[in-house]
C-alpha positions in Angstrom: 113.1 107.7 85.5 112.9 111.6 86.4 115.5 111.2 88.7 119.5 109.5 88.6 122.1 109.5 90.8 125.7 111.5 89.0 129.3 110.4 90.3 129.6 112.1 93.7 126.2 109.9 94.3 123.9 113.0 94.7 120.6 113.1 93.0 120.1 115.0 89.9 116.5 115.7 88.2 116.8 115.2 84.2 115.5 118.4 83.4 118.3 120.3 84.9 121.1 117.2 84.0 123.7 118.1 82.3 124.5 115.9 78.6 128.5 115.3 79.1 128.1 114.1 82.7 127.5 110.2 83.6 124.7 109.1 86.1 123.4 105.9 87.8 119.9 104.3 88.5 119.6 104.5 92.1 118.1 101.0 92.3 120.9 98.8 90.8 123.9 101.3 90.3 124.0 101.1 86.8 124.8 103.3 83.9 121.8 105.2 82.4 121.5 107.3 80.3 120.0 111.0 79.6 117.1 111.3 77.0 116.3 114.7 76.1 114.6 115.7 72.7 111.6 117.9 71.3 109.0 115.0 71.6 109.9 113.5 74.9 110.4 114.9 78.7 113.5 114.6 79.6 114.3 111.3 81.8 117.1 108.9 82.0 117.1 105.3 80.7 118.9 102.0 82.0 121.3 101.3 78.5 120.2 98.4 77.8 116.8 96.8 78.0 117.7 93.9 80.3 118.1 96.4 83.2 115.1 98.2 82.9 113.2 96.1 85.8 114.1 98.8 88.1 111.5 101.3 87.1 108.2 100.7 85.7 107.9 101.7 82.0 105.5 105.1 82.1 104.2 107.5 79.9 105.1 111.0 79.6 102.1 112.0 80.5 102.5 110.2 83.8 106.5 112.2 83.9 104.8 115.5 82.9 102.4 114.9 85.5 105.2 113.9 88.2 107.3 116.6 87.5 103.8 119.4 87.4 102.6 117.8 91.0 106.0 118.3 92.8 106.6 122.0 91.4 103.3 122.5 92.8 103.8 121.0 95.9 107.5 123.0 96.2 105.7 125.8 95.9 103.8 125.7 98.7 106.7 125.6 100.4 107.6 121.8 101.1 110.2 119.5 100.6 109.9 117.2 97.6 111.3 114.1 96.5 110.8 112.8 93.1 111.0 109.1 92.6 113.2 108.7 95.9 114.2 104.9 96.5 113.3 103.4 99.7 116.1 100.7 100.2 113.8 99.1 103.3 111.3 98.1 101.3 112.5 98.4 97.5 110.1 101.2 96.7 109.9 103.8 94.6 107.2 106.1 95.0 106.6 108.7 92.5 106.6 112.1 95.3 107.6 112.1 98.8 106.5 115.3 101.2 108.4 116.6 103.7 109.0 113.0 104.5 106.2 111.8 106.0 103.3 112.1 102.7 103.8 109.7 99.7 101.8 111.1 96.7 101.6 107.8 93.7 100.1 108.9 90.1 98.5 105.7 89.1 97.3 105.8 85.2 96.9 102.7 84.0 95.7 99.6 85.1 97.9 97.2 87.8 96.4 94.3 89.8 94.7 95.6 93.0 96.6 93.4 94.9 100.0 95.3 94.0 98.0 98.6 94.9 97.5 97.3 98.7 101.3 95.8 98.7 102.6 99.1 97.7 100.6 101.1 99.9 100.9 98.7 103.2 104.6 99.2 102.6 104.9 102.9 102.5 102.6 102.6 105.7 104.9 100.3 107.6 107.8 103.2 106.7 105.4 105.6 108.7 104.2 107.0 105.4 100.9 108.7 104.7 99.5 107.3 101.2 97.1 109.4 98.8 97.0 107.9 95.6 95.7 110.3 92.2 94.4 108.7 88.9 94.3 110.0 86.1 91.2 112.9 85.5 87.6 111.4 84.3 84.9 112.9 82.4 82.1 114.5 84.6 78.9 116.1 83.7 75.8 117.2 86.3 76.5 116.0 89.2 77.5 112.2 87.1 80.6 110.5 86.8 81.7 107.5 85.3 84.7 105.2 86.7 85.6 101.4 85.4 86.5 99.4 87.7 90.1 99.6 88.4 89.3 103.5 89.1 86.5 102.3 91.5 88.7 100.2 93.5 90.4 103.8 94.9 87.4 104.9 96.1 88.1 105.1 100.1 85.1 103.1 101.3 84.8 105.0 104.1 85.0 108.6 103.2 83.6 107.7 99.6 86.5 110.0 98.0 88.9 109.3 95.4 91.0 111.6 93.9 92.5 112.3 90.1 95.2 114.9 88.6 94.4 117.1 85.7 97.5 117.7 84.0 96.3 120.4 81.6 94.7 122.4 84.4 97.6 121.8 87.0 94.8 120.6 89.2 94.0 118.0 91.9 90.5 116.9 91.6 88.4 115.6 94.5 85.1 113.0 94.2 83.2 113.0 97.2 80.1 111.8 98.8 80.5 109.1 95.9 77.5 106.8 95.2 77.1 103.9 92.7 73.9 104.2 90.2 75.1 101.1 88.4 77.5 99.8 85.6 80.3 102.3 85.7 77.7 105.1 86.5 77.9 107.1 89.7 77.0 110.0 91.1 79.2 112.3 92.8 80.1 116.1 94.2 83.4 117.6 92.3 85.5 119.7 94.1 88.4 121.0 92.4 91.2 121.7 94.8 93.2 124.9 95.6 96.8 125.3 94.4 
């Protein structure tokens, strides 16, 4: 988790947490700890593994990404929220916006059916949902996306969008059309910071 809560129950990003100081998950209350280091982004971790059902396990990419996206965001002048718990419906989403957008980084593969629980959720809250995989490959006009990628493709608008983390980016696929297999066709439009 990015984000912990220290004694005076305020919330404290890892990056700028401070080593001699104790914080709490802000799901169950309990004592985590801060992992900083050369190879890893700094986070904090539940002390022992039995109270890690809190937060999902995630990569550093998907932290780097996280942490990129909100800067970004902040930037543009708006409120942010990393990983803020939503004690109505035991959510955590990865970026709230000014309190009314919820941004989720999805990289790897869950059950679709989890996707359309979280996301009917953060709707009931009044929340507007955009959800960002991870970048693909694309190449004249062609794209390829298995099918857990193709499931975010908005039926109606035929968009779905990803995050390049190297380029800072938010990527947009539209006018999306299947050609068959994992094949399709598509116009990329690579979105302004």
């Amino acid at each position: 988790m990015l984000v912990a809560l220290n004694e005076e129950k305020e919330r404290v990003l890892a990056t700028t947490a401070l080593r001699k100081t104790q914080y709490f998950c802000p799901v169950c209350g309990k004592q985590v700890i801060l992992k900083r280091g050369l190879k890893v982004i700094s986070h904090f971790a539940h002390k022992h593994l039995a109270e890690q059902k809190c937060f999902n396990n995630e990569s550093i990419k998907h932290y780097k990404s996280k942490l990129i996206l909100a800067q970004m965001i902040q930037q543009q002048g708006c409120k942010v929220e990393i990983e803020p718990f939503l004690k109505e419906i035991k959510q955590i989403p990865d970026i709230l916006i000014n309190n009314k957008y919820v941004i989720e980084l999805q990289y790897s593969p869950i059950p679709y059916k989890q996707i359309l629980q979280r996301t009917e959720g953060l709707k009931k809250m009044g929340y507007k949902v955009s959800w960002l995989l991870n970048d693909v490959d694309y190449c004249h006009n062609k794209v390829k996306f298995n099918h857990f990628q193709s499931m975010f493709i908005n039926p109606i608008t035929r968009k779905l969008h990803t995050f390049n983390l190297e380029k800072k980016q938010i990527i947009m696929f539209q006018q999306i059309q299947y050609l068959g297999g994992h094949k399709y066709v598509a116009e990329k439009k690579e979105c302004q910071n």
